[in-house]
C-alpha positions as CSV (number, residue, x, y, z in Angstrom):
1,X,151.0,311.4,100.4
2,X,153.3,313.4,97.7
3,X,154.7,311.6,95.0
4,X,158.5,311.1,95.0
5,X,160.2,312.5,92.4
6,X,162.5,310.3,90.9
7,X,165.3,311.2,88.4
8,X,166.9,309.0,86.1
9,X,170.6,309.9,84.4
10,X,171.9,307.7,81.9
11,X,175.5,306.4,82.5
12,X,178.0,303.8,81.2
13,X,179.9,301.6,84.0
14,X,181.7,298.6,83.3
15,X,181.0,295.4,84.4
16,X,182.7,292.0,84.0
17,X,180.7,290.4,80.4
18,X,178.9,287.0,82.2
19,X,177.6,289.0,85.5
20,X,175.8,291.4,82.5
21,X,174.6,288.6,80.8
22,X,173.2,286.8,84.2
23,X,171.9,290.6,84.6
24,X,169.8,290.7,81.3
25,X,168.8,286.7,81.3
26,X,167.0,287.8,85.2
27,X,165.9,291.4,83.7
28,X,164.2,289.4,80.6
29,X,162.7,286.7,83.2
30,X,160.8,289.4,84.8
31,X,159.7,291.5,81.8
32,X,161.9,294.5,83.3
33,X,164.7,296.8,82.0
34,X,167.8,296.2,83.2
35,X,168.0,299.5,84.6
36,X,164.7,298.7,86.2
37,X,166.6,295.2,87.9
38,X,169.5,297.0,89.1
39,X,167.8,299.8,91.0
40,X,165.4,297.2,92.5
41,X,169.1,295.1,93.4
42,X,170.5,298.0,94.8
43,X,167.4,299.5,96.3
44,X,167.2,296.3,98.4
45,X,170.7,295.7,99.1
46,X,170.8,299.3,100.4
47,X,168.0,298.5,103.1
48,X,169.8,295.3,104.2
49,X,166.9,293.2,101.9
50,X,167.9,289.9,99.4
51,X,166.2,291.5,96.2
52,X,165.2,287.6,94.7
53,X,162.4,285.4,96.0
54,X,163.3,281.3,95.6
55,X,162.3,280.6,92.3
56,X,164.4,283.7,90.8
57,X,167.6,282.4,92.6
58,X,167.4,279.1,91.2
59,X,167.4,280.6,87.9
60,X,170.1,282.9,88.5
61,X,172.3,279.7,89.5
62,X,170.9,278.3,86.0
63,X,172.4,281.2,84.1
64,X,175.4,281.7,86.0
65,X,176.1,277.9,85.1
66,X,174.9,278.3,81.3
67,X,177.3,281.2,81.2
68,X,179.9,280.1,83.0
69,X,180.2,282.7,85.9
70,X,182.0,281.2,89.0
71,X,183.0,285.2,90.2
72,X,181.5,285.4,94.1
73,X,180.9,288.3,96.0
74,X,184.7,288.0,97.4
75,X,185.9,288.8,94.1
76,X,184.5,292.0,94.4
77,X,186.5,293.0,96.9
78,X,189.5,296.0,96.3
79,X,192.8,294.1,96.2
80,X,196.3,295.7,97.0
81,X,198.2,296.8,94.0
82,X,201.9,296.8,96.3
């Protein structure tokens, strides 16, 4: 079987400050980059998967408490500007 070739680029985005710091806690957890966790995410999400097993969900609700972040995924939505 051939290898895949994979091509990293690096790139700023923004991202609301307590999801990034959920983000790194989870990243640290697993001994991963967070570039590494947010390709996994988004690898998974992409195939219809939930990237986190049990225990890794239970500490994501442990940071998002410790840091405060009550956002949900209907937050991300695109709102009307008129």
């Amino acid at each position: 079987m051939a290898e895949k070739r994979i091509e990293r680029v690096q790139t700023g985005v923004r991202i609301e400050k307590r999801i990034l710091k959920v983000l790194k806690a989870v990243a640290a957890q697993h001994e991963i980059s967070l570039g590494d966790l947010l390709e996994g995410i988004l690898l998974h999400s992409l195939e219809g998967k939930s990237p986190f097993d049990a225990e890794t969900l239970a500490f994501i609700e442990k940071m998002r408490s410790a840091y405060g972040l009550e956002l949900t995924s209907a937050d991300s939505q695109p709102r009307d500007e008129g």
